[in-house]
One Martini backbone bead per residue (centre of mass of N, CA, C, O) as a GRO file, in nm:
protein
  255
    1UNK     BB    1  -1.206  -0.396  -0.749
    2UNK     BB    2  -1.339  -0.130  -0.748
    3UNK     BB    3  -1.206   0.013  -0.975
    4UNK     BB    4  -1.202  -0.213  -1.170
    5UNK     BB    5  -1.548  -0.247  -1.156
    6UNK     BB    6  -1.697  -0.017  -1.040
    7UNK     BB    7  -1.742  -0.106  -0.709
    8UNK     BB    8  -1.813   0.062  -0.415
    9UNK     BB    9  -1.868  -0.175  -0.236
   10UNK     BB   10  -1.618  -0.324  -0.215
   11UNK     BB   11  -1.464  -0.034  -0.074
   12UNK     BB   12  -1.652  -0.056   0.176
   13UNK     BB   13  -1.586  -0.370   0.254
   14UNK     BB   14  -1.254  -0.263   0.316
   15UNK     BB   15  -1.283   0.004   0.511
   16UNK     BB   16  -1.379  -0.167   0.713
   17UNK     BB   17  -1.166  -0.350   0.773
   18UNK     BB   18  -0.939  -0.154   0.810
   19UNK     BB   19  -1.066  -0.009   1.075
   20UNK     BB   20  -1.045  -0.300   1.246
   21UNK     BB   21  -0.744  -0.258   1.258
   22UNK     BB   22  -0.712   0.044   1.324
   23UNK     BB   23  -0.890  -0.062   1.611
   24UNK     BB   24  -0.634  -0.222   1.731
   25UNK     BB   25  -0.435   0.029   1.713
   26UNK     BB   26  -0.491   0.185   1.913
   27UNK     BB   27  -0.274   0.368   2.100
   28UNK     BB   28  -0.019   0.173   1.948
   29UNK     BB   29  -0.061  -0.085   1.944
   30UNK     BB   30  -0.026  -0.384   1.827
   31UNK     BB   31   0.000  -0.602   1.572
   32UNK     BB   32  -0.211  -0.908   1.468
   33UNK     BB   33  -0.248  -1.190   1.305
   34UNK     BB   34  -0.464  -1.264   1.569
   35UNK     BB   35  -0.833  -1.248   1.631
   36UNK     BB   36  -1.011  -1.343   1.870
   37UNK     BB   37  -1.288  -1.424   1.904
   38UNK     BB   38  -1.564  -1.408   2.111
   39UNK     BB   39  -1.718  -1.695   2.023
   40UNK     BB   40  -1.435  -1.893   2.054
   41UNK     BB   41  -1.393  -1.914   2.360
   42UNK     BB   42  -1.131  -1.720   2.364
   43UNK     BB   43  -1.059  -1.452   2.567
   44UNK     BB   44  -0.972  -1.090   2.524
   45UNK     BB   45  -0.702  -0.950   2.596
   46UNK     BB   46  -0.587  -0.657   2.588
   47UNK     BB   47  -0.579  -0.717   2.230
   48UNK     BB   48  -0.437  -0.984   2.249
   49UNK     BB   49  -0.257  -1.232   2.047
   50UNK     BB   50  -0.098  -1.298   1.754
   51UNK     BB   51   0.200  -1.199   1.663
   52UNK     BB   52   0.298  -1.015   1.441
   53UNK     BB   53   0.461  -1.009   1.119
   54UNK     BB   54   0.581  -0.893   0.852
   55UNK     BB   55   0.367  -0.946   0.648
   56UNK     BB   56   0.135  -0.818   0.778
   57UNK     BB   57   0.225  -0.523   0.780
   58UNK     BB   58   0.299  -0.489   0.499
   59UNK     BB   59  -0.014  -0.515   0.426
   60UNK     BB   60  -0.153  -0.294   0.605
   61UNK     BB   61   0.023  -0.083   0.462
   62UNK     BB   62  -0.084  -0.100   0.189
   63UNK     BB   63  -0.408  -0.082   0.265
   64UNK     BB   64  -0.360   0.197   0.373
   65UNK     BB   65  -0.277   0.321   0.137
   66UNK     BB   66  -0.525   0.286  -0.043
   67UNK     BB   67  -0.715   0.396   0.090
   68UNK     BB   68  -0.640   0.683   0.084
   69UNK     BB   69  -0.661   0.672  -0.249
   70UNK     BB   70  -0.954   0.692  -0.221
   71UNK     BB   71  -1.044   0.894   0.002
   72UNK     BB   72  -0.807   1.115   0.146
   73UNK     BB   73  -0.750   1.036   0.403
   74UNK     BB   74  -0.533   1.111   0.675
   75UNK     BB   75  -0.525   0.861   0.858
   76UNK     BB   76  -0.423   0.656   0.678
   77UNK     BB   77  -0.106   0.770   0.638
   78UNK     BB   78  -0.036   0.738   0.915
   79UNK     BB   79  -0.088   0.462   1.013
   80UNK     BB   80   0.119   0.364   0.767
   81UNK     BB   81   0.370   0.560   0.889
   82UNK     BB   82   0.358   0.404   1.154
   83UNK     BB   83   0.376   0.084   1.063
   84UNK     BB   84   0.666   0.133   0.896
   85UNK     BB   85   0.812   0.195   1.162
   86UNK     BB   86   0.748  -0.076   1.297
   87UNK     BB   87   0.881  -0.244   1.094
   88UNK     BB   88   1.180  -0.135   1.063
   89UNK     BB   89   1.220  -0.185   1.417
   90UNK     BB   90   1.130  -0.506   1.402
   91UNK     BB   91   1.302  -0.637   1.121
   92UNK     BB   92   1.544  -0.466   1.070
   93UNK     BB   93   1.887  -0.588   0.961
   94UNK     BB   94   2.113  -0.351   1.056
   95UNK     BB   95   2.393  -0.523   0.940
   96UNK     BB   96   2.205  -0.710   0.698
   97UNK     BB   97   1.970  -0.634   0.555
   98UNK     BB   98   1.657  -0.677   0.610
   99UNK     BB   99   1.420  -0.890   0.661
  100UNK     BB  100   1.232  -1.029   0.898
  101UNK     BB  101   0.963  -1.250   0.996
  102UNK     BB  102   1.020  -1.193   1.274
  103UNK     BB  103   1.043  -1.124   1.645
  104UNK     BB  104   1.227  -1.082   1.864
  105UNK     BB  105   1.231  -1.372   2.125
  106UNK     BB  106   1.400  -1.447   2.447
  107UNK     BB  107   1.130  -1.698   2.483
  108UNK     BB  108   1.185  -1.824   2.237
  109UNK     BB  109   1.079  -2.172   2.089
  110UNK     BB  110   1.263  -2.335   1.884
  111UNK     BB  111   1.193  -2.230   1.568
  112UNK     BB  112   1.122  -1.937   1.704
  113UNK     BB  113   1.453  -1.846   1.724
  114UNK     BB  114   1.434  -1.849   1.420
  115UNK     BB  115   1.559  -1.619   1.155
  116UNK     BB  116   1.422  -1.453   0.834
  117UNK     BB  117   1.444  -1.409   0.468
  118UNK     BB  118   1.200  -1.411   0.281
  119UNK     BB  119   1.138  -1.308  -0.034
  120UNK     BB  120   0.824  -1.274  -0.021
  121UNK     BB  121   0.818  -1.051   0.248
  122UNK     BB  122   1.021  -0.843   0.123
  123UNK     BB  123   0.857  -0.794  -0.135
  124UNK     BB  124   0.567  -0.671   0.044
  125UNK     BB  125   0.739  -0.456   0.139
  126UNK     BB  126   0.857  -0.309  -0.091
  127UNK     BB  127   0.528  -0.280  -0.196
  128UNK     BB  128   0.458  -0.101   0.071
  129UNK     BB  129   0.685   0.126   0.058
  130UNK     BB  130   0.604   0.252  -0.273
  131UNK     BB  131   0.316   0.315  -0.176
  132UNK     BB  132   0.441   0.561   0.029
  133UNK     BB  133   0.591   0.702  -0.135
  134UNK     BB  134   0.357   0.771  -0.376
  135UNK     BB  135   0.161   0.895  -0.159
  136UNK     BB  136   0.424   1.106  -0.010
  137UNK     BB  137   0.713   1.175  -0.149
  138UNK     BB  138   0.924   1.001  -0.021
  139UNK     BB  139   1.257   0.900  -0.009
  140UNK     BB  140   1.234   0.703   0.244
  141UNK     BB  141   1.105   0.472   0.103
  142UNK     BB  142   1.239   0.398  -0.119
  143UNK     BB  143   1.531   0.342   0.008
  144UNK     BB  144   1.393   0.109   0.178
  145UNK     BB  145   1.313  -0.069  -0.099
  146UNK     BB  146   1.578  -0.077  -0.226
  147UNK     BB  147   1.735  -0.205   0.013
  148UNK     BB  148   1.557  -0.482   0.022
  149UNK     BB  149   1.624  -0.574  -0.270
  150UNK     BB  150   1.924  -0.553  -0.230
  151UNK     BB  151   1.966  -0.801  -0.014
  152UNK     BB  152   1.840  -1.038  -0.234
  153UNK     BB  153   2.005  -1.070  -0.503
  154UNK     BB  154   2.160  -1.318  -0.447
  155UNK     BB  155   1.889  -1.519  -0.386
  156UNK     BB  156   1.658  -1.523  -0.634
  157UNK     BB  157   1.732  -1.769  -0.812
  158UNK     BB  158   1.645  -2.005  -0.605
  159UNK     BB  159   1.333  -1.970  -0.633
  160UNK     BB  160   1.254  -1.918  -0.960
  161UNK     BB  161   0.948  -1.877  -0.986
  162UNK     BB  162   0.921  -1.744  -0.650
  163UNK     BB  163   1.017  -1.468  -0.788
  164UNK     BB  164   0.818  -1.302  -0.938
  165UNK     BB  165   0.774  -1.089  -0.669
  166UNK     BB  166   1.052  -0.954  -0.696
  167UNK     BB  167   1.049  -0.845  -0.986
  168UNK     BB  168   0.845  -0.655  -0.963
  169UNK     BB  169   0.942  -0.479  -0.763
  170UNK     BB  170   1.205  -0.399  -0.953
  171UNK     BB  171   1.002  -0.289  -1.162
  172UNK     BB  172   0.901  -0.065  -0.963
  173UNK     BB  173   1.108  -0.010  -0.892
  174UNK     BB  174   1.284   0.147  -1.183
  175UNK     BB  175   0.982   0.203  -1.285
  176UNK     BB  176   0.779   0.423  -1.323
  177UNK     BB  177   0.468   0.468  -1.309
  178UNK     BB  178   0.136   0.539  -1.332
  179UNK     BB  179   0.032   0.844  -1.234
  180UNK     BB  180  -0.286   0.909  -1.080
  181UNK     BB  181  -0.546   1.180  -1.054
  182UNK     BB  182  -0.862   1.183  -0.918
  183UNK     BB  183  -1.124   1.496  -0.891
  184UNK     BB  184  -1.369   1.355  -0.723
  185UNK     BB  185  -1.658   1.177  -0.582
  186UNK     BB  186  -1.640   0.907  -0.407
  187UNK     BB  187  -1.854   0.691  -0.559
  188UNK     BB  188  -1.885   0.787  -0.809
  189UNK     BB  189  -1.954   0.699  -1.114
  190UNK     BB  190  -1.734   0.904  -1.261
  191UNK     BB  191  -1.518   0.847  -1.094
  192UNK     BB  192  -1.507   0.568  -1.119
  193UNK     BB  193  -1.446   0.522  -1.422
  194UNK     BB  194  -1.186   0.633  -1.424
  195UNK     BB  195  -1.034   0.462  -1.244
  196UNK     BB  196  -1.086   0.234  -1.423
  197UNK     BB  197  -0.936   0.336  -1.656
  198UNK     BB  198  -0.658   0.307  -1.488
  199UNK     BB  199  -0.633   0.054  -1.382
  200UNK     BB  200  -0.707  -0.058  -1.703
  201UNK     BB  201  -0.446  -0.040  -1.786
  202UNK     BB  202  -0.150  -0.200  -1.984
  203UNK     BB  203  -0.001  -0.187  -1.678
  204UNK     BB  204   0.166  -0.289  -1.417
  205UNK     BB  205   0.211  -0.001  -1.306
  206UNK     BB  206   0.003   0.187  -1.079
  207UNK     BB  207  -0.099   0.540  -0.879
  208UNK     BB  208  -0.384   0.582  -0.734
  209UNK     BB  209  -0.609   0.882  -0.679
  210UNK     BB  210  -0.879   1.035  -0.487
  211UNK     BB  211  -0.979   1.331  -0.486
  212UNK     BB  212  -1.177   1.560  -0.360
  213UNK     BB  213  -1.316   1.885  -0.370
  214UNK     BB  214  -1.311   1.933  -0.060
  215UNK     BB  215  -1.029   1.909  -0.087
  216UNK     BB  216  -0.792   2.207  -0.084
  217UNK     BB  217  -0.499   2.134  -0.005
  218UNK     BB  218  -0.458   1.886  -0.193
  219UNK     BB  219  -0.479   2.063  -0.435
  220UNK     BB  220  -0.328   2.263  -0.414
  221UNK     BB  221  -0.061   2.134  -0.376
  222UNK     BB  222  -0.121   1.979  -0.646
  223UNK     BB  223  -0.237   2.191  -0.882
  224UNK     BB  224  -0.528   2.146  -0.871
  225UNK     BB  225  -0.896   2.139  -1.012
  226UNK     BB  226  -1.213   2.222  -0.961
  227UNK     BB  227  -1.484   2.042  -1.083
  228UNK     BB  228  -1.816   1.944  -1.207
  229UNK     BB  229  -1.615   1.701  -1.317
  230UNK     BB  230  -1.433   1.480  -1.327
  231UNK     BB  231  -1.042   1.460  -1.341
  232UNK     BB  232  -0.771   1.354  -1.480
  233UNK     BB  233  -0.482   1.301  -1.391
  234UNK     BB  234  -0.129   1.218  -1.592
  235UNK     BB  235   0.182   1.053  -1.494
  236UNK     BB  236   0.507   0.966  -1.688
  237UNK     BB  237   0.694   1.100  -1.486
  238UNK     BB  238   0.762   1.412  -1.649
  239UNK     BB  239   0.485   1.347  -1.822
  240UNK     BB  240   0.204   1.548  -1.820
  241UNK     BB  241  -0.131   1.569  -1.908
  242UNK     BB  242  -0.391   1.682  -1.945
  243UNK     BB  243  -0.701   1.681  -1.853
  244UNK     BB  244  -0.912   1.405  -1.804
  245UNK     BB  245  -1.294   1.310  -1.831
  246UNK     BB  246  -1.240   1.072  -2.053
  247UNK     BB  247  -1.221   0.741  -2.041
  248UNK     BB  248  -1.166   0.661  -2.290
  249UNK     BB  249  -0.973   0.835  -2.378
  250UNK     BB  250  -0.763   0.827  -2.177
  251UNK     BB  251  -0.718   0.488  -2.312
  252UNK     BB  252  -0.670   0.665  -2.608
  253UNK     BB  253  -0.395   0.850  -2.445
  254UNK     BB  254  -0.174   0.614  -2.332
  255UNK     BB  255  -0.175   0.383  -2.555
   0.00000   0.00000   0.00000
């Protein structure tokens, strides 16, 4: 919503989220589906919660992918393939492929001894995954979202309409996104201006991230240069664009 409106505020309050959920796992802890309130009656030991689920960690790990690629942030980058390892070793059925939706758990009760592999799950993990892959360029993100993908062809049409989110990541993994790097200074109205302009291009999937102009490593290494007006740099597969400043150009030069 920040980037798509141009709100910077709105930014501020996802990356406040984003803190509290990072600073509940700090130290290795476990990520936990629910947080008691200290107000709630009922006091909070050692951060122990109700343990969290596939789709907790999936969109956690999402969030941090984001944030990094607002921020530049390398904590927030670090975070999500921390989180992503522990997806990994915690729901992915090593014999069938696929995640389950919950943790093997050998004191569990009644229906919460059965694991399931529901398909709106496995497609959160899919592009969360993607996500971590294009933030990262690591190939090891995207096989993992591929065998996920791929586990669960054979029974996504019994699900009807309720397949939409499954088809999306098919053709998220399939079909390379509009790859945009916007380097200016996070939050300034012309960096905004840009990102919003990469945001509503019409297509379905976008990869952005902001580099500050003071990251000069992350410059570096991708052959970017720092001016005194934010440039979007716009790449789609194999064809990258010269630098835009202007976001109107960006929209009818991408379009």
């Amino acid at each position: 919503a920040s980037w798509a409106l141009g709100l910077p505020e709105c930014a501020e309050r996802a990356l406040r989220a984003v803190d509290f959920l990072v600073g509940k796992v700090a130290g290795g802890a476990s990520l936990c589906h629910y947080y008691p309130s200290m107000n709630s009656g009922h006091r909070q030991e050692n951060g122990a919660g109700t343990p969290a689920g596939l789709s907790d960690h999936a969109l956690v790990v999402g969030a941090l992918a984001d944030a990094y690629g607002y921020t530049s942030q390398q904590r927030y980058l670090d975070e999500a393939e921390r989180l992503a390892g522990v997806m990994m070793q915690t729901f992915w059925d090593a014999k069938g492929s696929g995640f389950f939706d919950i943790p093997e758990d050998a004191g569990a009760q009644g229906n919460l001894k059965l694991r399931d592999k529901p398909l709106g799950d496995n497609s959160q993990a899919a592009e969360a995954l993607m996500k971590l892959h294009y933030a990262t360029q690591k190939a090891e993100w995207r096989e993992a979202a591929g065998a996920t993908l791929s586990a669960l062809a054979r029974v996504y049409k019994d699900y009807g309409e309720f397949a939409a989110g499954y088809a999306l990541e098919v053709q998220r993994f399939l079909y390379p996104p509009i790859e945009a790097t916007v380097v200016g200074r996070a939050g300034a109205p012309e960096t905004m201006a840009l990102a919003s302009a990469v945001v509503n291009l019409p297509y379905p999937h976008k990869a952005l991230a902001v580099v500050d102009p003071g990251n000069r490593v992350r410059l570096e290494a991708a052959g970017y240069a720092a001016d005194t007006t934010p440039l979007a740099y716009v790449c789609l597969d194999t064809v990258c664009l010269a630098p835009i400043g202007d976001p109107e150009k960006l929209t009818t030069t991408v379009t």
